[in-house]
N, C-alpha and C positions, 0 to 999 in steps of 0.2 A: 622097101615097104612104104607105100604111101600112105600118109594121114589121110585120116577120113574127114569128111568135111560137117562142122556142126550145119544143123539146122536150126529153121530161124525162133523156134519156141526154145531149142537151148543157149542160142545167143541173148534171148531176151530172157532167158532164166537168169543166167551169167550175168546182166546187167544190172538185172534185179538185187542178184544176193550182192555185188560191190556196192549196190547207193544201201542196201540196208544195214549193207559194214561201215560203210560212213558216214550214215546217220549214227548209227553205236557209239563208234569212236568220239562222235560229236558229245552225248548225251554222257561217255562215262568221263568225260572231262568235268564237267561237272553234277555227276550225280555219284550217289554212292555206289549204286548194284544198279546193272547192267543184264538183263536176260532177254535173248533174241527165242524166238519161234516158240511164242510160250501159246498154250493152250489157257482159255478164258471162256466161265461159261460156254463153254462147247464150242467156241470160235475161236480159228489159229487167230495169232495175235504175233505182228513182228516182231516188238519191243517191250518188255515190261520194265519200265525202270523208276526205280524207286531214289526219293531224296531226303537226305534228314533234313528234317526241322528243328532249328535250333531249339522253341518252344514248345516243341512237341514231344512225347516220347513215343510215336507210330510215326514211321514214314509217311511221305506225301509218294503217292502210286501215281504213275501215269502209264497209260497204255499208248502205244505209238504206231501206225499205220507207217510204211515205206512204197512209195510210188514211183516209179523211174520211166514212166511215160512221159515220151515229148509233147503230149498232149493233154488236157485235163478233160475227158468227156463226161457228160451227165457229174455235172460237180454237186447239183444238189442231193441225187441220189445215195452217191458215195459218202456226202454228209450225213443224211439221215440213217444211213447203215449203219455207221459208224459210232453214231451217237446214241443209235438203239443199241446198239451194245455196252455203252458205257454206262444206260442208264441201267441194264440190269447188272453189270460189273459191281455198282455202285450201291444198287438193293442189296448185293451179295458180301456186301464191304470187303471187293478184292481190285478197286481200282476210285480214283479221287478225279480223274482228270484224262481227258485226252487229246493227242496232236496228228495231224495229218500231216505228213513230211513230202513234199514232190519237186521234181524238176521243173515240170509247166507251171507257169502264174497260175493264180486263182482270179476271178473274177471280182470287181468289187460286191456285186451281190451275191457271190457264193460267199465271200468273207462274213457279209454282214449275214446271211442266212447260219451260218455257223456259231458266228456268236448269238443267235437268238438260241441256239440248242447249247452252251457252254461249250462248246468246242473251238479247238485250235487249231487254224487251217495254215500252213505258210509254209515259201518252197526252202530250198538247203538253201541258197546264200542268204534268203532270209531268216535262216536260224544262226547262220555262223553271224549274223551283224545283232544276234541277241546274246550272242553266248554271256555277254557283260554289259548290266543294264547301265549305262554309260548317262542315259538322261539325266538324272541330277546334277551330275558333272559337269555338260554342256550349258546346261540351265544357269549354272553360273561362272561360265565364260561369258556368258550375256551382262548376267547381274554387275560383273563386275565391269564393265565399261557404263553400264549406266547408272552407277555410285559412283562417288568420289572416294579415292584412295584413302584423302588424312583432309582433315580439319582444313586446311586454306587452299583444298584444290576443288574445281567444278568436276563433274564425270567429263569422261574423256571423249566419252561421243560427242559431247557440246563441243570441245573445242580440237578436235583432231582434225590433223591437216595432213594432208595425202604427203606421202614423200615419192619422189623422183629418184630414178639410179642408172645407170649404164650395166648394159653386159659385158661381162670381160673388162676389158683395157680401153673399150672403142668411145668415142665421146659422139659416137655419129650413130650407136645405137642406144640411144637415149630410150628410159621406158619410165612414161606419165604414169602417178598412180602404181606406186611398186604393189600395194596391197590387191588392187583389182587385177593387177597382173596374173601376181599367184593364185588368186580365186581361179579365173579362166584356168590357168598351167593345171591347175590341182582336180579336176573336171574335164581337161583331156586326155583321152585314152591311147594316144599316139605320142608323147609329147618329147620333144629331141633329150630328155634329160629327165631322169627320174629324180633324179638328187639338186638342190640348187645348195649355195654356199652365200647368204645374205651378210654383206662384210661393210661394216662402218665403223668408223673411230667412235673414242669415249663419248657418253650423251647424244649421238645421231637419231638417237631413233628407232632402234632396232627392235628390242623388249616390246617398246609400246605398237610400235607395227604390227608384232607378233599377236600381242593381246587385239586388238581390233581385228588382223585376218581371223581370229579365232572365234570370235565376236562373230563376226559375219556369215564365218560359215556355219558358224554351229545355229544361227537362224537358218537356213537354208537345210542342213539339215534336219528339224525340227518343223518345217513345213511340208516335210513330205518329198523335198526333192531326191530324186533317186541316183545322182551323179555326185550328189554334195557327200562328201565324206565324214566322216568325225574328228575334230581336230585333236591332237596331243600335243599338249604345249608343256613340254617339261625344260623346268628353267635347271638349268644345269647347275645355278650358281648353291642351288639347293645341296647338289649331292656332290659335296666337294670331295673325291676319291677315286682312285682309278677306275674306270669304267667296266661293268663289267652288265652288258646286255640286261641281263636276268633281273640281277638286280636292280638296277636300275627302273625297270618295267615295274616290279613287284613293290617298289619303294612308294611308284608315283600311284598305283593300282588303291594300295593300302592309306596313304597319309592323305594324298591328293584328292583321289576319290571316293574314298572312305568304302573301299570293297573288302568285305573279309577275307581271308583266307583264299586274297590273289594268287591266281596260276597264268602261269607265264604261257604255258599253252593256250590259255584263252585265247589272249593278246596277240601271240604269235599268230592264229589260226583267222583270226579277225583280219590281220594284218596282211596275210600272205593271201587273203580273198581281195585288199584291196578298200577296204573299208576306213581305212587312218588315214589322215594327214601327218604325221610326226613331226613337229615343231622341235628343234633342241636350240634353245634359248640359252647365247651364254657358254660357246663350247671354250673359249678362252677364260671363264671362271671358274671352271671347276673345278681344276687342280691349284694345291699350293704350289707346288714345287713343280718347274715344270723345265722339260727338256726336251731336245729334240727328236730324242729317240720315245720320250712320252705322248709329246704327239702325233706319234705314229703306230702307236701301239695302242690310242685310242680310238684312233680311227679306223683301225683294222678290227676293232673291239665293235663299232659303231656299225660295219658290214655286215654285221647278221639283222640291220635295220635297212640299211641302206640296199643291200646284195638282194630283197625279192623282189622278183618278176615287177607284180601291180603294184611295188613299194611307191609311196607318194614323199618326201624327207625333207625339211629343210634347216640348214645346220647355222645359226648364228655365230657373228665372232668378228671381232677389230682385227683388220689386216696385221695391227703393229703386233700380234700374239706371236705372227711367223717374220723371223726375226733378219729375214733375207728373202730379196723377190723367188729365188732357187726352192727355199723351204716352202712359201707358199704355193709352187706350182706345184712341186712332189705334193705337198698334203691334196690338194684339189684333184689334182690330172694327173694318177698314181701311173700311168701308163706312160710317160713323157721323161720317168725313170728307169735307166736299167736296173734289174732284178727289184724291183719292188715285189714285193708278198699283198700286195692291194691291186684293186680293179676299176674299182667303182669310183668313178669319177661328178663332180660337183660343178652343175654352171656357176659361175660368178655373178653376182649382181653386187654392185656398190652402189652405197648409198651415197647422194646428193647431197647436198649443204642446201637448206630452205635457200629463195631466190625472195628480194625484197617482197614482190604479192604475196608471200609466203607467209612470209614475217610477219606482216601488217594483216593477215589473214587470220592470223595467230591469234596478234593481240587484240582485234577487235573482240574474236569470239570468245577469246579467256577472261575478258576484261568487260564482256558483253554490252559493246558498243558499236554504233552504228555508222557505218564509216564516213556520213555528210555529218555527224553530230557534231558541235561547237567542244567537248570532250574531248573526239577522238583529234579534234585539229591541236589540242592544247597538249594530247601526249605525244604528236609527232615532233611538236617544236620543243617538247623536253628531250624525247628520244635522241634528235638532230644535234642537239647541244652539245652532247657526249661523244667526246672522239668517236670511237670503235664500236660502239654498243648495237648497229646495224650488222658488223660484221662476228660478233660475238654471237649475238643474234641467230646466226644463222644456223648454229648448231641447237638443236631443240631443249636438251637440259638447261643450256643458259640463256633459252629465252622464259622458260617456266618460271628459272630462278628470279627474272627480273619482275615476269608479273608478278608473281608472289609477291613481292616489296614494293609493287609498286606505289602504293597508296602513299607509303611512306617516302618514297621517292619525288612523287608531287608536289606531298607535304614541305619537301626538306625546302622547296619553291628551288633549286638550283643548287642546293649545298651538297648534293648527292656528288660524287666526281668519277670520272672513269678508274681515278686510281682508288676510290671504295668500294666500287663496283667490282674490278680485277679480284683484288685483295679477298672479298666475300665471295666472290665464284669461285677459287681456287680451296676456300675452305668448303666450300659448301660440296663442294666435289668429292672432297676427299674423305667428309661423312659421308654423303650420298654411298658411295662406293661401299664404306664398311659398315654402317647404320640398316640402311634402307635393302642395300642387296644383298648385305650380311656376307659379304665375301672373306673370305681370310686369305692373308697375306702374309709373309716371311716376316718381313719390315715392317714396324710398326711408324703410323704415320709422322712423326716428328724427324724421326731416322731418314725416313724415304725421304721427305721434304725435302732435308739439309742436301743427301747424295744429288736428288736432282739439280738443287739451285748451284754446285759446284758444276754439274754437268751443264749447265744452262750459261752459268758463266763463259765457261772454258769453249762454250759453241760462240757466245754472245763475244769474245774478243780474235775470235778467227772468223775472215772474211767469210766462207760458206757458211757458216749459222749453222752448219749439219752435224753430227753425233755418229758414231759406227756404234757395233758391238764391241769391239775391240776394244775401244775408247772408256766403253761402260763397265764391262770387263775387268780393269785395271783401274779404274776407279774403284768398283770395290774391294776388288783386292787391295788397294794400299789403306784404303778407310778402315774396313770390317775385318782383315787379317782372316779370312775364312778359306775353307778349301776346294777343291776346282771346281766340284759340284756343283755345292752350294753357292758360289762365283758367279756358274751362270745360271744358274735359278734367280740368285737375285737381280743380275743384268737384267735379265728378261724382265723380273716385275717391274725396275725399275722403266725400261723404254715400252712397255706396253700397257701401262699405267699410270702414265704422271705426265698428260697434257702432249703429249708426241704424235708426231702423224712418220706412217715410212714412205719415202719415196725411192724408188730401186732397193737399194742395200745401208740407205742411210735415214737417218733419223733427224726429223726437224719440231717444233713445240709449233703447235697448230693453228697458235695466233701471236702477232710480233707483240701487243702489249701484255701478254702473259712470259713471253719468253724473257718481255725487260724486266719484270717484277718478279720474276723466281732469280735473272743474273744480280739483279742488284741486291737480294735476300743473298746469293751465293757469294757477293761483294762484301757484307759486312761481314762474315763468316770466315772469309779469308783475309782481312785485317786483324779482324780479333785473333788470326793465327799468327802472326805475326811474320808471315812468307811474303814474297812479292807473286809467287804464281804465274800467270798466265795473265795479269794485270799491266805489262809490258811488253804484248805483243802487236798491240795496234791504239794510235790514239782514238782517245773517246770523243765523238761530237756530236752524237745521238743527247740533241735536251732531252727528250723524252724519258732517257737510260737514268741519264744526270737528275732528273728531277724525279724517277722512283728512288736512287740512292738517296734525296735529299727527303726525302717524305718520309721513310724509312729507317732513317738514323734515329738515333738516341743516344744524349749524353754517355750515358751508361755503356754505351755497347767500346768508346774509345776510337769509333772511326780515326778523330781528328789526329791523337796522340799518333794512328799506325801510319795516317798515311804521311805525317810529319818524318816520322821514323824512314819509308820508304824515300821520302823528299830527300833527306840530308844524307842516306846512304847511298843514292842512286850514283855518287860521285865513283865509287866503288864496285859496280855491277860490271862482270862482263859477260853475264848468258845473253842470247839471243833474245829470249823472252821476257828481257828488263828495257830495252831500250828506249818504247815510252813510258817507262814508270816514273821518273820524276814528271813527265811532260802529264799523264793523267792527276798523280796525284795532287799537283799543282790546279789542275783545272776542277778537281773534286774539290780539294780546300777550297776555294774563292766559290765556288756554289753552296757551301758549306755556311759560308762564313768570308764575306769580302774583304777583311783586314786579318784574315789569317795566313799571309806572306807578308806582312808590313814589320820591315826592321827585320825580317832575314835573312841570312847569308844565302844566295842562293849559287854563290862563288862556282863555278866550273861543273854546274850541273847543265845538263840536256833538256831544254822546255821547250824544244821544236815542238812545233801547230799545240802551243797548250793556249785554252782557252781562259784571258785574265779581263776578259771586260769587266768598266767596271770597277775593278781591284783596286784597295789601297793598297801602294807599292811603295810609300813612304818609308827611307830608312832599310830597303832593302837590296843587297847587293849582288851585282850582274857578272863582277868581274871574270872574263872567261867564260859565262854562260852563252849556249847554243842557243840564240834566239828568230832563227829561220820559222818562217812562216806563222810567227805566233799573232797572237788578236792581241789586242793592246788597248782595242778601242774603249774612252770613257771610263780608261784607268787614270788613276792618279801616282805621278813620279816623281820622285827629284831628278831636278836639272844633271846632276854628277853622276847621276845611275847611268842616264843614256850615252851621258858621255863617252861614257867606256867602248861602249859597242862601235866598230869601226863600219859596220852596216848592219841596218833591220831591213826585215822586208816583212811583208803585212799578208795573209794567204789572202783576204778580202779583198781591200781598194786600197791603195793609196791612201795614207794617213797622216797626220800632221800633229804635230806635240803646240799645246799653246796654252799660255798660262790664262787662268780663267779665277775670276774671283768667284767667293761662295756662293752668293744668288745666280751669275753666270753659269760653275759649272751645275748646278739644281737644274735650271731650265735646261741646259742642253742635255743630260742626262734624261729629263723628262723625255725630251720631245724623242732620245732615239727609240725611247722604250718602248714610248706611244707609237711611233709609226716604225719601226721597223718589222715587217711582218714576219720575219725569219724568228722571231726570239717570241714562242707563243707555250704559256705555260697553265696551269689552273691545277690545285691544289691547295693544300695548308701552307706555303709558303709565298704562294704570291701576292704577289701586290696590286696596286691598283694597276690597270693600263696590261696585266697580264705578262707581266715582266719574269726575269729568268730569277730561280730561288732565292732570297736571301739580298735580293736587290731594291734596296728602302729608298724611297725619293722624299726625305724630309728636311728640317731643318737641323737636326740633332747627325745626321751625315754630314750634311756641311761643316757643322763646328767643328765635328772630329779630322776633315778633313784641313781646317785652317782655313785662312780669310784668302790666302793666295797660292796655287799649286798648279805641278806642270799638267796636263790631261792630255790623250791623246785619242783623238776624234777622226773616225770616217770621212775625209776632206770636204767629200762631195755634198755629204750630211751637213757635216758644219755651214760650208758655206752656204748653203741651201736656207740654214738658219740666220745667217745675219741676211741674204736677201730678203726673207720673209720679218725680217724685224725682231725674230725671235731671240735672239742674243743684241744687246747694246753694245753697240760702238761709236756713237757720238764724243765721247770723251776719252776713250779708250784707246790705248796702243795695245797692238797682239802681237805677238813674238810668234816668229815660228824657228823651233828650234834646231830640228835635223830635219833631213828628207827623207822618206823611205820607198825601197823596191817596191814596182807594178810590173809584176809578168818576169821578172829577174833583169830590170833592163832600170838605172837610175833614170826615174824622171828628167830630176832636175836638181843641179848640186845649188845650195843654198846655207848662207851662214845668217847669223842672227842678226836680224835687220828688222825693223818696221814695217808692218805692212796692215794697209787701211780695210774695210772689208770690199773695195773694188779690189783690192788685191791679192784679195782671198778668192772672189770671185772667177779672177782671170786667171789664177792658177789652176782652178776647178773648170775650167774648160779646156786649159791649156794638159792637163791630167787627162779630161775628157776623149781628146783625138787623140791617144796615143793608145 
C-alpha cells in the first residue's frame, strides 16, 4: 500500500500548526495560561495568553497572530486587521494587548506603522532574544568600565591596554588585541571552535579582559547590531560549589540581573538560538577543594553550555589550576583521551606578559600623563632605578599595584626599594585574591605563606629552581598531617595560587625577586626550626638572596644563634644535603654581622667557596678547616691562622695577605666597594658606595680592627691601588705573607720578604699572563 502524497495547502497547514506550537511553547515559558485557537469577538484568534501581574489582581491578555510565511505580503494590511480586532477585544475587556508572531522580517515602516496602532509586530527569533529583558543588565556591563571600581582607581576604559596571546603552544601564532579577536570570533558564524579556553597566570589580565569584551559588545548590541550577541559574564569566583548548569544560570539570572522567578528555560532557549556570549570568569575559583576527578566533572557539568550547536563560550583559568601538561590537555581536548565521557573541546589562547610599550602605555594613561611631559621623563628615571619593577611590570595587577602608590613612591624621592616593593606585591596579592575576589581557600593566608616560603626555599637551593607535585605533596603531608585528599587539594592551592607559573609538569615562581624573598621568608623559618634542611645542598652566592635574608631578619627571630648552632655542628654532618651548611652559614653570619666568626673555633669545619669578604677573622681558628675556593678578600686575619693552611686557593683572582695599618686598610676597603661592580646592593643595610649588608667604612671599624692587622686583598685590585696612589707606600714596608692558587696551578711560591709597591706591581702582571 502506498502513501498518498499531501498536497501543498496541507503541507502549509502542517507548517502552520508547528510554528504556532512553537510560538506556544515560547509564550507558556513565561506566561501563566496558554490557549491556542481561541475564538474573540467572532475572529479565530491563535493564541490567547494570559500573564499575571504581580500588581495587579486581573491578568494582562494578549492575543497573538502565528505566521509561517517565508514572506511578509501587504504588512500593513495585516497590521490594521489585526489591530482592529484588538481594538474591539479591548472595548469588550477580553484582551490588553497584541503581538504578530512570523518567520519573514517586517519592514522598518511596518514596525513603525504598528506601533502607531499599539501593536506588536516581531519575527520568532526576535521573540526568543526577548524571552528575558536582559537590557538593564547590559547597561551596566557598560556602566561598570566607565566608573571606577574603588576610591584610587580611574574607569578602566581610561586606561585599558589591549592584551596580546598565542594560540595553543605556537609563539608564531601570535594574536594583537586578544579582546578584538574574540569580538570578530564571537560574530562569526563558521568559526573553527565554538568553545575557547582564555589561560593566564595570577594578575594577567584575564577578569578585566572579560569585563571590557563585555563592555564592548554589549554597545554593539545595544546599537542595534544584529550579529552582536548578549554577553554573560559570570564570574565563577561568585558561586564557589560544584557546578551544576541550572543552577548556576538561575543564580546569575536572579542576584546578577535582578530577574524574578529565573527559568532556566528562558536562558537555555535564548541560548541554543544563539543569542549569548557565555563568559565564565574564574573557572579555577570556584571550587574549594579541588581534584582531578573534580575538574572533570565540572567540565562535563559545563557541556550543557558548551555542547549547543550556535553556543558562543569562553571559559577563563591559570594554566597552573591543571596541575600536569597531561591534565591540561584532557580538560581542553577531551578527545585526545581514551574513553573520556567529554566531547567538546576548547581553543587555547594564552595570555601574554605586557611588552615594555605596553607598560609605559599603561602608566602614562593610569597616571594621565603625556608621554613628551617633563613628568613622565622623571617616572621613567624612578621606574629604571628599580631592579625589576619593568619586569614585574609586566604582569598587569602589579603594575595597578605600583600606580596606585605611586605618588607616594615619587614622594619617598628614592627610598622606595625593590625590596618594598616585592614585599607589598606579595601582600597585596594575597588580599587581592581573598578581599577583593572573595575567593575561599583551604589555607588560611599565614599557613599558605609559610608552606610556600619552605617550597620556595627547597626550589631556591637546587640547581633547577622547579617544584613537582610530588614535591608539594609531601610537603604537606609532613607539615598539616592531613589525609590523601585533603593532601592534594591543598598541593593544588598551594602551586596554583602562590606566585607559580607551570612549565611542562613542573612548577617555577614567576619572577626570580619574588622567588628570593618568599626562600629567604622560608630561610628564617627553618632556622628558628632548628634543622639544617635543604640549606646544605648548594653554596649561596646569589647577593640578591643574601641581602633579602639580611633585610628580613630580626633580632627576635635568633637567625644568628641557628645558624652558629648549624656552624659548630657541621663538624658532625653526614647527610648529603649538609655539606655546604657550615660553608652558607658562615657566609650568612659575615652578611649578618662582619665580626660574627672573630675568635671562633672554626677547627675541622668545611667553608669551601664560603663568602668572608671583609670579615673580622681575628682570634678565629682554621685548624684542619676546608678552605678551597673561599673569598678572603678584605678580611682581616691573624698571621697564625693562615699559617695553618698548607694551601689556599681563591675562586676569584689571585690574592695576597698584607698587613695594612687602620687608615690603610679604610682606604682600600673603600675603594673595593666603590669600584667593584660585582658587589651591588640597596636596601636598609647598605652603605654608602652601595656595598654588600652590614659592610661599614668608618673609623669606629678601624679601631675595632686595631692599628695593625693581616688583610687579604684581590692582588690585581691592590696593586691597582698603590699605582694610582691610593694606598701609601713612601714609608712603608708590605709583607706578603702566603701565596695563593689561580686556576689550581701555584703562581708563585713566596716567603715573607719586603716588597716595595714596584713589586707589587710586577707580580700583578707577573699573575696577569698566567
Amino acid at each position: 500500500m502506498s502513501k498518498s502524497k499531501s498536497s501543498p495547502g496541507q503541507l502549509s497547514n502542517d507548517k502552520g500548526r508547528k510554528f504556532q506550537s512553537r510560538v506556544a511553547e515560547l509564550f507558556r515559558m513565561i506566561a501563566s495560561r496558554v490557549t491556542e485557537n481561541v475564538e474573540i469577538c467572532g475572529k479565530k484568534v491563535d493564541l490567547y495568553v494570559e500573564f499575571q501581574i504581580e500588581s495587579s489582581n486581573r491578568p494582562h491578555r494578549v492575543i497573538v497572530e502565528c505566521k509561517a510565511e517565508k514572506r511578509n505580503g501587504s504588512q500593513n494590511a495585516r497590521i490594521m486587521e489585526f489591530a482592529g480586532l484588538l481594538d474591539v477585544a479591548r472595548k469588550a475587556d477580553l484582551a490588553d494587548a497584541a503581538e504578530i508572531v512570523t518567520i519573514a522580517p517586517w519592514s522598518e515602516q511596518a514596525k513603525g506603522f504598528a506601533l502607531q496602532r499599539k501593536l506588536s509586530v516581531l519575527t520568532l527569533e526576535e521573540k526568543v532574544r526577548t524571552l528575558l529583558d536582559l537590557r538593564p543588565y547590559v547597561e551596566t556591563l557598560i556602566a561598570e568600565v566607565d566608573s571606577p571600581r574603588h576610591a584610587h582607581q580611574i574607569p578602566l576604559r581610561e586606561c585599558f591596554v589591549s592584551l596580546d596571546a598565542i594560540s595553543g603552544d605556537r609563539e608564531d601564532l601570535r594574536i594583537e588585541d586578544v579582546c578584538e579577536y574574540l569580538l570578530d570570533w564571537s560574530e562569526d558564524s563558521q568559526p573553527s571552535s565554538r568553545a575557547v579556553a582564555l589561560l593566564g597566570g595570577y594578575g594577567s589580565g584575564k577578569s578585566t579582559a572579560c569585563r571590557m569584551l563585555a563592555a564592548k559588545l554589549s554597545e554593539r548590541w545595544l546599537s542595534g547590531d544584529a550579529k552582536a550577541r548578549i554577553p554573560i559574564l559570570l564570574s565563577l569566583v561568585e558561586y564557589n560549589k560544584e557546578v551544576r548548569v541550572e543552577s548556576l544560570v538561575g543564580w546569575f539570572l536572579d542576584e546578577v540581573c535582578g530577574i524574578s522567578r529565573p527559568k532556566f528555560r528562558l536562558f537555555a532557549e535564548m541560548h541554543k538560538a544563539g543569542h549569548f556570549l557565555v563568559i565564565l570568569d574564574g573557572f579555577d575559583e570556584m571550587a574549594i577543594s579541588t581534584s582531578g576527578s573534580m575538574i572533570d566533572s565540572n567540565l562535563s557539568e559545563l557541556e550543557k553550555l558548551v555542547g549547543v550547536p550556535r553556543a558562543k563560550v569562553i571559559l577563563t583559568s591559570r594554566p597552573e589550576y591543571f596541575m600536569t601538561e597531561a591534565e591540561e590537555l584532557a580538560a581542553l581536548d577531551p578527545e585526545s583521551v581514551n574513553f573520556s565521557y567529554r566531547s567538546q573541546s576548547y581553543e587555547p589562547l594564552r595570555l601574554m606578559p605586557w611588552s615594555e610599550s605596553k607598560i609605559e602605555e599603561f602608566f602614562q594613561q593610569r597616571l594621565g600623563l603625556h608621554p613628551e611631559s617633563p613628568d613622565w621623563l622623571s617616572v621613567q628615571e624612578a621606574v629604571g632605578a628599580i631592579g625589576n619593577v619593568m619586569d614585574l611590570s609586566s604582569r598587569p595587577v602589579f603594575a595597578e599595584m605600583l600606580a596606585a602608590t605611586f605618588s607616594d613612591f615619587l614622594q619617598s624621592n628614592g627610598g622606595i626599594t625593590e625590596g618594598d616593593l616585592i614585599a607589598s606585591y606579595v601582600n597585596a596579592e594575597l588580599r587581592r585574591q581573598r578581599v577583593l575576589k572573595q575567593r575561599k581557600f583551604l589555607l588560611e593566608d599565614d599557613t599558605r605563606l609559610r608552606l610556600v616560603a619552605s617550597l620556595a626555599l627547597a626550589s631556591y637551593m637546587d640547581d633547577s629552581h622547579r617544584i613537582d607535585l610530588g614535591a608539594a605533596r609531601r610537603m604537606v603531608r609532613d607539615e598539616l598531617k592531613i589525609n590523601f585528599r585533603e593532601e592534594e587539594a591543598c598541593a593544588r592551592e598551594i602551586l596554583s595560587c602562590s606566585f607559580m607559573q607551570r612549565r611542562g609538569e613542573l612548577f617555577s615562581f614567576s619572577h626570580p625577586p619574588i622567588h628570593e624573598y618568599l626562600a629567604a621568608r622560608g630561610l628564617h623559618d627553618l632556622l628558628a626550626s632548628g634543622v639544617v634542611g635543604c640549606l646544605g645542598r648548594r653554596p649561596l652566592r646569589e647577593r640578591s638572596f643574601i641581602e633579602w635574608f639580611c633585610r628580613t631578619s630580626k633580632v627576635e627571630y635568633g637567625e644568628k644563634e641557628g645558624l652558629v648552632r648549624i656552624l659548630q655542628g657541621s663538624r658532625y654532618f653526614s647527610e648529603k644535603n649538609a655539606k655546604y651548611a657550615a660553608t652558607n652559614a658562615a657566609t650568612l653570619l659575615c652578611a649578618l654581622d662582619l665580626e660574627s666568626l672573630k675568635g671562633m673555633n672554626l677547627d675541622r669545619c668545611s667553608l669551601k667557596e664560603a663568602d668572608l669578604r671583609f670579615a673580622d677573622l681575628r682570634g678565629a681558628s682554621f685548624s684542619g678547616t676546608f678552605l678551597e675556593e673561599i673569598d678572603f678578600r678584605g678580611s682581616c686575619i691573624d698571621t697564625s691562622a693562615l699559617s695553618v693552611s698548607a694551601r689556599l686557593s681563591c675562586r676569584v683572582h689571585a690574592v695576597v695577605v698584607v698587613q695594612l695599618s687602620q687608615d690603610e686598610w679604610m682606604a682600600e676597603v673603600s675603594r673595593i666597594v666603590r669600584d667593584e661592580t660585582t658587589i651591588e646592593y640597596q636596601g636598609d643595610n647598605a652603605g654608602e658606595g652601595g656595598q654588600r649588608p652590614g659592610v661599614e667604612i668608618n673609623s669606629e671599624v678601624g679601631e675595632r680592627r686595631g692599628a695593625l692587622g693581616w688583610c687579604v686583598f684581590d692582588l690585581h685590585l691592590f696593586a691597582d691601588s698603590v699605582r694610582k696612589g691610593l694606598v701609601g707606600l713612601a714609608d712603608s714596608t708590605w709583607f706578603v705573607k702566603e701565596s695563593f692558587i689561580l686556576e689550581d696551578r701555584l703562581v708563585r711560591p713566596l716567603t715573607i720578604e719586603s716588597l716595595t709597591g714596584v713589586h707589587l706591581l710586577a707580580l700583578a702582571r707577573e699573575l696577569s699572563s698566567c
